[in-house]
FIFIMAR-709326 format. One record per residue: residue in three letters; x, y, z of N, C-alpha, C in turn. Coordinates in steps of 0.05 Angstrom, whole numbers. Layout:
<nunus>
[ALA, [X, Y, Z], [X, Y, Z], [X, Y, Z]]
...
</nunus>
This chain:
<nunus>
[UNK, [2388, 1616, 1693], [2416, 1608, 1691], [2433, 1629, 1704]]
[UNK, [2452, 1622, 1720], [2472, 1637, 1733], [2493, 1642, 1718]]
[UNK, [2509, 1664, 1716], [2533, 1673, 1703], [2549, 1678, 1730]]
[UNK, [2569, 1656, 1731], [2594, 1658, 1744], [2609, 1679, 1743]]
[UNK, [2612, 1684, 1714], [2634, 1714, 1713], [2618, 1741, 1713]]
[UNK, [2601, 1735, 1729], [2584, 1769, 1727], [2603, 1781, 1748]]
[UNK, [2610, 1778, 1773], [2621, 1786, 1797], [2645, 1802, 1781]]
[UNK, [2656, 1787, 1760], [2685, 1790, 1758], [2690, 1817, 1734]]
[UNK, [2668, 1823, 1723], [2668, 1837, 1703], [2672, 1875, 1720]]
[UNK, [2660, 1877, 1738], [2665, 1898, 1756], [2694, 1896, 1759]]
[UNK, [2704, 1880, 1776], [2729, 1880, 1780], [2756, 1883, 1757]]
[UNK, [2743, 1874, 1733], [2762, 1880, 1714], [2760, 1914, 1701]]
[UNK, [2740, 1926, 1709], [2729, 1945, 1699], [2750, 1967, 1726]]
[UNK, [2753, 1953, 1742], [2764, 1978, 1769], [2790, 1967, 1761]]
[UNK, [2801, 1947, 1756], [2825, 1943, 1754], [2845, 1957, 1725]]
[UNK, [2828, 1953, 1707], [2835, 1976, 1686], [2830, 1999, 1689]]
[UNK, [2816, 2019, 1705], [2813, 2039, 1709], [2842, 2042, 1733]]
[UNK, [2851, 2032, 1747], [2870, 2034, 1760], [2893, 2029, 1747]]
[UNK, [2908, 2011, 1723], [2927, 2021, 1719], [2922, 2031, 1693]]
[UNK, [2897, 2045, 1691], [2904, 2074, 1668], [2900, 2066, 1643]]
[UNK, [2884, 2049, 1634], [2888, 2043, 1618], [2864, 2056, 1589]]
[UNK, [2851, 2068, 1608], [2825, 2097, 1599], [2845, 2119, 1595]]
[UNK, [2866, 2122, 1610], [2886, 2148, 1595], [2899, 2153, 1565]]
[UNK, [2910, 2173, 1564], [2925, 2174, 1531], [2952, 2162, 1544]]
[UNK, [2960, 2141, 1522], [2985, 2132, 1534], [3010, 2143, 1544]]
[UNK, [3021, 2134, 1553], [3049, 2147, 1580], [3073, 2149, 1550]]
[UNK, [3082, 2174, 1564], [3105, 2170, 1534], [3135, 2152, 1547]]
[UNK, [3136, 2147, 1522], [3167, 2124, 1526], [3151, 2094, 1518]]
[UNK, [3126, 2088, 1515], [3117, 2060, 1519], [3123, 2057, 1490]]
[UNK, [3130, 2034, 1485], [3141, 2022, 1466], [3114, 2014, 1452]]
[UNK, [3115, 2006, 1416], [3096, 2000, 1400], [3082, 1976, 1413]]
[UNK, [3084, 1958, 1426], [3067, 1930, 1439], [3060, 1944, 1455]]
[UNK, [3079, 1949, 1468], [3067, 1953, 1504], [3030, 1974, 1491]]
[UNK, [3039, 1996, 1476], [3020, 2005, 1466], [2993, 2003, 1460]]
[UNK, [3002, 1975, 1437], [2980, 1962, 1428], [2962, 1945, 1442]]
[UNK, [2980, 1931, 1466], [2975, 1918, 1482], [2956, 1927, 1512]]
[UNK, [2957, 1958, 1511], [2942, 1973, 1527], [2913, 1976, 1516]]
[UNK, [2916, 1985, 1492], [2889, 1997, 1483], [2881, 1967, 1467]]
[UNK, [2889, 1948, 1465], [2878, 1922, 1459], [2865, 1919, 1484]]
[UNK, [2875, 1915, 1504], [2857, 1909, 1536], [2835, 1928, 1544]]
[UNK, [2836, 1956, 1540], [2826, 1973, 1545], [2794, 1964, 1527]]
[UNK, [2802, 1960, 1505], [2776, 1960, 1483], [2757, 1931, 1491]]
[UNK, [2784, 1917, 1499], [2772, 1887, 1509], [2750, 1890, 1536]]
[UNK, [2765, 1906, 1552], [2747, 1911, 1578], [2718, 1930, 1567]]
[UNK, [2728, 1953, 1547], [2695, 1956, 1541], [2669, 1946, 1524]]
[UNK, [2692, 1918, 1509], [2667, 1895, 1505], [2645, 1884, 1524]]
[UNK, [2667, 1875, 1536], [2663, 1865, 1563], [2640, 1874, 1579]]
[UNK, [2645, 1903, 1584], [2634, 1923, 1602], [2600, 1924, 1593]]
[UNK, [2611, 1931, 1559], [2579, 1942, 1545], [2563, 1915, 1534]]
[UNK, [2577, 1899, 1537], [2554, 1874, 1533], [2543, 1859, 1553]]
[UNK, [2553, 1864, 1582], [2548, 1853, 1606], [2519, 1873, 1603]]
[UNK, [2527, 1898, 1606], [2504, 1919, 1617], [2482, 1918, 1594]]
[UNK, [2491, 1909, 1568], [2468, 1912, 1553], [2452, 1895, 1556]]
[UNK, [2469, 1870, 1559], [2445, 1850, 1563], [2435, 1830, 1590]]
[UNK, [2442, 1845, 1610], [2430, 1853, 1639], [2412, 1876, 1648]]
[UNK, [2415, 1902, 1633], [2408, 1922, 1637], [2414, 1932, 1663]]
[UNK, [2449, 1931, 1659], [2456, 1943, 1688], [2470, 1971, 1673]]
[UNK, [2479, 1982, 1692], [2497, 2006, 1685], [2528, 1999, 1678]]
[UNK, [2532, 2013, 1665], [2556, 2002, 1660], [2576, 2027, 1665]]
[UNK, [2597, 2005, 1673], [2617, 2028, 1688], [2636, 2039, 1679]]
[UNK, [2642, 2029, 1658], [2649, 2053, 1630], [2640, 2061, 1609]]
[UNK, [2646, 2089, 1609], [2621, 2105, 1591], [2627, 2099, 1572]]
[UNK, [2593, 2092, 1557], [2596, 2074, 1529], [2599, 2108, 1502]]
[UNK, [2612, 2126, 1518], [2615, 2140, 1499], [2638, 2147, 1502]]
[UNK, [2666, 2130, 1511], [2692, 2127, 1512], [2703, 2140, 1493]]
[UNK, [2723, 2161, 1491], [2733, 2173, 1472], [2750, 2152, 1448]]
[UNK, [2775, 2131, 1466], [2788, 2121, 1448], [2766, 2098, 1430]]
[UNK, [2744, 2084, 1450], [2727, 2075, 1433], [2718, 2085, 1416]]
[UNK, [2702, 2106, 1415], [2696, 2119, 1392], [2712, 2128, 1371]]
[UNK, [2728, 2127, 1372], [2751, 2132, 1350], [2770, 2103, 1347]]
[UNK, [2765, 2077, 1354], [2773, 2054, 1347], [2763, 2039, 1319]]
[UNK, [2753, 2054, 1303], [2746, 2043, 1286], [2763, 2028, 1254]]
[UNK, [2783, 2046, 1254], [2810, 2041, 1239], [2838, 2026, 1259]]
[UNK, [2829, 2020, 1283], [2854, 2012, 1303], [2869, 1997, 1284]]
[UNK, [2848, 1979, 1279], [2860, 1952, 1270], [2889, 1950, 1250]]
[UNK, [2886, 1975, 1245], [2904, 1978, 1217], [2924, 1995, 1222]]
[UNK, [2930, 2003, 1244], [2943, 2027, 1257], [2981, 2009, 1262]]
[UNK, [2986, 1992, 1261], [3011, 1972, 1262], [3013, 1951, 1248]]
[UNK, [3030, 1934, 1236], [3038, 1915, 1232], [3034, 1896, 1254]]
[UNK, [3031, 1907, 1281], [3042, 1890, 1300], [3014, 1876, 1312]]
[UNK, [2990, 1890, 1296], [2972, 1880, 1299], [2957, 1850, 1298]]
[UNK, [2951, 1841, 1316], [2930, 1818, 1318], [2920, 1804, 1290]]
[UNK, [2914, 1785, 1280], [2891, 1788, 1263], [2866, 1791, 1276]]
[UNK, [2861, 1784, 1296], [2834, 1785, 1311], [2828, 1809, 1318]]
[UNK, [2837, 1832, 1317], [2837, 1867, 1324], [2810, 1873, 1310]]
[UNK, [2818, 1870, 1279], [2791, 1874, 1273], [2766, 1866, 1282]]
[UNK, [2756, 1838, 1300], [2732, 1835, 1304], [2732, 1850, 1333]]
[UNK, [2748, 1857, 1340], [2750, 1882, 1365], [2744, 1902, 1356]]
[UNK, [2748, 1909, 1340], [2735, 1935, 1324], [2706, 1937, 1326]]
[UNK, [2702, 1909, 1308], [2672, 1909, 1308], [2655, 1909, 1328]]
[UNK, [2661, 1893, 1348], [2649, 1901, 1366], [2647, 1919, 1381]]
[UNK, [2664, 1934, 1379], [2672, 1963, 1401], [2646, 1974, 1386]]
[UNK, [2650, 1984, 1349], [2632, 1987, 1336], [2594, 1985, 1341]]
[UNK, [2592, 1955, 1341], [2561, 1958, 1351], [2558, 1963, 1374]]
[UNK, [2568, 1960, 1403], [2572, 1969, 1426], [2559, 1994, 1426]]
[UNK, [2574, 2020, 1405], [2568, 2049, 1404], [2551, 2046, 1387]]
[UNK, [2530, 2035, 1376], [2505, 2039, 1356], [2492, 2036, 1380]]
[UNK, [2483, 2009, 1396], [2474, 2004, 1423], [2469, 2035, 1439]]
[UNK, [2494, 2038, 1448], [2507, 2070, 1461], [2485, 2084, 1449]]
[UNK, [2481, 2094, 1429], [2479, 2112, 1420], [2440, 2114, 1417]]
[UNK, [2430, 2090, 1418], [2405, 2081, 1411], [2391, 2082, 1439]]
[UNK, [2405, 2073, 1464], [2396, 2077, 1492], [2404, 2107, 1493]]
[UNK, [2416, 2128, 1488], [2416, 2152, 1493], [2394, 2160, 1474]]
[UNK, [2388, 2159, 1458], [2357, 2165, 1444], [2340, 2164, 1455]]
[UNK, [2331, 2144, 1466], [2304, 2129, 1478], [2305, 2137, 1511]]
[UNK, [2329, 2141, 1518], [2333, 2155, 1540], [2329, 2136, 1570]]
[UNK, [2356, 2113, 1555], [2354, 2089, 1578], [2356, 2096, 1615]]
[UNK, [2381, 2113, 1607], [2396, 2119, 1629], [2376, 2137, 1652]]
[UNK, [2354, 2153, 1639], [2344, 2157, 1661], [2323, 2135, 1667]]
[UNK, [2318, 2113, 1666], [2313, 2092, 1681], [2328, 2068, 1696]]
[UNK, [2350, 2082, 1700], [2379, 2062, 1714], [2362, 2067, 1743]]
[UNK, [2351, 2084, 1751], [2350, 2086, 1774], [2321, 2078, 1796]]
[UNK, [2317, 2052, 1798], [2293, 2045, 1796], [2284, 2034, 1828]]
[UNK, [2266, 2037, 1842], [2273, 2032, 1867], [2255, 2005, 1868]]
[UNK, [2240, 2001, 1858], [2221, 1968, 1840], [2207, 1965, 1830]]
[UNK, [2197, 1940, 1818], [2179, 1940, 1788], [2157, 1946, 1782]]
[UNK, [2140, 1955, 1813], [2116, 1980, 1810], [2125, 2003, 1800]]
[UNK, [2147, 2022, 1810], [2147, 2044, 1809], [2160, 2044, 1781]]
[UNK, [2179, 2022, 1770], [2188, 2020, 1738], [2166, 2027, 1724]]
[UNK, [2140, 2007, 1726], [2121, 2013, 1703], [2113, 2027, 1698]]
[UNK, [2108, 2042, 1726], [2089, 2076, 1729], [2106, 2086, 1717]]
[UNK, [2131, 2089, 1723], [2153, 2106, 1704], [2148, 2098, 1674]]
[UNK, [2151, 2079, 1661], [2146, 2075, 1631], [2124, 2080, 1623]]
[UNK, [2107, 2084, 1641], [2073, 2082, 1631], [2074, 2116, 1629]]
[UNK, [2081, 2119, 1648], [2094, 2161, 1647], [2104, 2160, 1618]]
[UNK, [2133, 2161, 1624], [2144, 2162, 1590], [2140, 2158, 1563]]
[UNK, [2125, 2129, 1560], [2107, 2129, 1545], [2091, 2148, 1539]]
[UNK, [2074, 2152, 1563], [2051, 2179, 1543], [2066, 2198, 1549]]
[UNK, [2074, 2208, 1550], [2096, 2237, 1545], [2109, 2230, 1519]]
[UNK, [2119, 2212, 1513], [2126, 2210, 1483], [2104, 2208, 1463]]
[UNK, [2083, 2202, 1471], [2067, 2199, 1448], [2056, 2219, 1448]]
[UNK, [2053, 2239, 1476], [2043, 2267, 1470], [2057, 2287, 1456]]
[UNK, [2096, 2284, 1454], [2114, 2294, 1438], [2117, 2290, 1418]]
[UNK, [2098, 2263, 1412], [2102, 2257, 1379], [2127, 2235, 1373]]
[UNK, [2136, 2224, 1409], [2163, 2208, 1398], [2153, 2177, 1396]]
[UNK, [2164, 2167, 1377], [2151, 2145, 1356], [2179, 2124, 1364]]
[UNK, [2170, 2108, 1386], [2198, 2095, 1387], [2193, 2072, 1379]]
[UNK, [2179, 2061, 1358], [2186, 2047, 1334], [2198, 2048, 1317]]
[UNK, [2190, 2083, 1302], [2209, 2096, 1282], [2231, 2089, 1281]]
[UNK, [2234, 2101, 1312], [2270, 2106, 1325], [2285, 2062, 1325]]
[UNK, [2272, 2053, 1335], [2276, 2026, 1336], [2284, 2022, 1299]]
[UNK, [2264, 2023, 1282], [2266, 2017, 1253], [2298, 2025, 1250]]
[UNK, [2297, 2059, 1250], [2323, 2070, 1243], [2344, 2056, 1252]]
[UNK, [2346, 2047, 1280], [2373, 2038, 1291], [2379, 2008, 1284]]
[UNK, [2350, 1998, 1278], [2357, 1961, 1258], [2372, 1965, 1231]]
[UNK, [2364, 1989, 1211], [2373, 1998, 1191], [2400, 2004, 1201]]
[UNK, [2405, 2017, 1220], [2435, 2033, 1222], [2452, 2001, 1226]]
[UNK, [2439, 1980, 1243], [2456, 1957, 1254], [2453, 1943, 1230]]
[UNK, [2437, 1942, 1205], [2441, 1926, 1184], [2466, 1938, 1166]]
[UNK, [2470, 1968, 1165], [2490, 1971, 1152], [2520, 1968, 1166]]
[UNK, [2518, 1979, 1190], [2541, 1967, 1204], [2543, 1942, 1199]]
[UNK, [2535, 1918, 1204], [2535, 1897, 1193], [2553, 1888, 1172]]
[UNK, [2533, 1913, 1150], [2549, 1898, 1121], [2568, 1917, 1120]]
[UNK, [2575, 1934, 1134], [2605, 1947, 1141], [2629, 1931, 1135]]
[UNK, [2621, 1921, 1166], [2646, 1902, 1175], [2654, 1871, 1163]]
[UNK, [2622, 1868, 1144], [2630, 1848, 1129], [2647, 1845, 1107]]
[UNK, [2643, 1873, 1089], [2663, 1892, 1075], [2697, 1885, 1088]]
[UNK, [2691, 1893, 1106], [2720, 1899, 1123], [2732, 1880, 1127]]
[UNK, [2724, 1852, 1123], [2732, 1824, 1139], [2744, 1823, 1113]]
[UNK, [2724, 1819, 1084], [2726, 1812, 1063], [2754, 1823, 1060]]
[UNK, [2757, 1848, 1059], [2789, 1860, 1043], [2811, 1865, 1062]]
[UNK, [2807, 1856, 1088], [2827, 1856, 1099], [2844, 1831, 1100]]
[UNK, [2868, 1827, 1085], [2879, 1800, 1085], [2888, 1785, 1107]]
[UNK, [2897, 1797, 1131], [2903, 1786, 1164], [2879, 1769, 1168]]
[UNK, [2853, 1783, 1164], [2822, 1763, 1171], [2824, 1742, 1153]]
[UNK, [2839, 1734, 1132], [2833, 1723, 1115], [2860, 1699, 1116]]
[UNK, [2875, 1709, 1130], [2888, 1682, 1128], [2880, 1654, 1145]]
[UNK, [2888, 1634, 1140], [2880, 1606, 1154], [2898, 1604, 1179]]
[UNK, [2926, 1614, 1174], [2945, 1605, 1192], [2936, 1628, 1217]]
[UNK, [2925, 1649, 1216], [2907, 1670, 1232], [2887, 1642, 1254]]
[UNK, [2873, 1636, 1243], [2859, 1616, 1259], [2866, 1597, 1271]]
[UNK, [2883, 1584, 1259], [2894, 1563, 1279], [2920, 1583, 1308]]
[UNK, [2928, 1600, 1293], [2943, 1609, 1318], [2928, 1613, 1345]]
[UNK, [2945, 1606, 1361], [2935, 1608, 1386], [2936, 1635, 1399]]
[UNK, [2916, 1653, 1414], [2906, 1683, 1418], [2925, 1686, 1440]]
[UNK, [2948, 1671, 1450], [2968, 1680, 1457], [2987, 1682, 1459]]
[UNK, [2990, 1681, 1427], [3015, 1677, 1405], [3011, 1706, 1397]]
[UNK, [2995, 1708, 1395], [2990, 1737, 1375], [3010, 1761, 1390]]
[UNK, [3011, 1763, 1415], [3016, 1782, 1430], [3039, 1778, 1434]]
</nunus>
């Protein structure tokens, strides 16, 4: 199956990087304009880290983004907020469990692959080098299902007591009303 919008996910990724939207905000910008930056910004690194995760391409913003990693309370940071912010959260959220699980296992140095002979020989390498180091990347796999089951029941926590997620008139609004 072909994905139409693969082409376009690059392009949104250079286009936010051009008007700045990876920077700390410009002073003078008003509370929307604000929210409305780092709402796009977080949107583009959904975008970004779920294209590449589940392509296994590189992704062209680093899934160890400072404001991402510290988006975890956004949601709650204005009145002026979305109800939908929070499931932006969440996902920014498992995005960096992801992040954090390919830097373990040590994805990135296989981004660079010249084809799927020389891949295997490479994993068939890595492999026994980890098993000669003792690295157990099941273990590591177990731990990070455990880490994504409690994130999980994190954010399910989070949905539960946050009353914005919980209203009805939240759902029927239209996502560009909110803004």
């Amino acid at each position: 199956m072909r994905f139409f919008w693969a082409p376009y996910v690059r392009r949104l990724d250079r286009m936010a990087f051009e008007l700045g939207l990876n920077q700390p905000l410009p002073p003078g910008c008003d509370e929307r304009e604000c929210l409305n930056r780092t709402r796009t910004w977080l949107t583009c690194f959904c975008v970004n880290g779920s294209y590449a995760t589940q392509f296994g391409k590189m992704s062209m913003i680093p899934l160890n983004d400072q404001l991402a990693r510290n988006s975890r309370n956004w949601y709650r940071s204005s009145p002026l907020i979305c109800p939908f912010d929070i499931h932006l959260c969440a996902h920014v959220d498992i995005l960096l469990l992801f992040a954090d699980f390919q830097a373990v296992v040590g994805r990135g140095s296989l981004q660079k692959r010249v084809s799927e002979v020389i891949l295997h020989f490479v994993l068939l390498y890595i492999t026994i080098n980890w098993l000669l180091q003792g690295f157990d990347v099941v273990f590591i796999a177990i731990q990070f299902d455990e880490k994504l089951s409690e994130c999980g029941k994190y954010w399910v926590r989070r949905f539960a007591a946050d009353p914005r997620s919980q209203r009805k008139s939240a759902l029927r609004q239209p996502f560009s009303n909110s803004y």
